[in-house]
Steps between C-alpha positions, in 0.01 A plus 500: 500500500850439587579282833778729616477600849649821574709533829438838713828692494613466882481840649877569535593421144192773415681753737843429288358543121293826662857611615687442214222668305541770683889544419439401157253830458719715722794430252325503215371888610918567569557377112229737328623797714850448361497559094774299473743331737822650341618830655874325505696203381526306792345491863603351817286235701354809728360683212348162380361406783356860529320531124396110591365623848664149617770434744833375460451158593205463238767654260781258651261233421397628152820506451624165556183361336615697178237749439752778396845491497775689709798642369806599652671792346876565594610737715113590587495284752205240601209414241310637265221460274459627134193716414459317147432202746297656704268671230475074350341436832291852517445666236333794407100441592293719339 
């Protein structure tokens, strides 16, 4: 028998992993009802955040935290992100 005590999980970090749980099945549905990510070469933050389902401050903060890169292209104007990047992160489920 092992003389680890096990701690309850206090009821608000319970309601956080049940959230994120949540998103985590709700985006993993929005990646198996794509085929594959790349329709295009390159998509701005809006269409990210859209095919993520996430808003742009998570993506600001993905972002920063480097979990994809932004690119800026000139004479497009703003950022972008490359659908060979995007298709590392999610790719095709089957």
């Amino acid at each position: 028998m092992s003389n680890l005590k096990t701690t309850p999980i206090p009821p608000a970090v319970q309601a956080e992993l049940d959230r994120l749980t949540r998103r985590l099945s709700a985006i993993e549905s929005k990646i198996k009802n794509n085929s594959e990510i790349p329709k295009k070469d390159w998509y701005r933050p809006v269409e990210v955040c859209q095919m993520m389902g996430i808003s742009r401050a998570k993506f600001e903060a993905h972002k920063r935290s480097g979990f994809f890169q932004v690119h800026k292209i000139p004479g497009a104007g703003g950022v972008y992100i490359s659908a060979v990047e995007l298709n590392k992160l999610f790719p095709k489920v089957k």
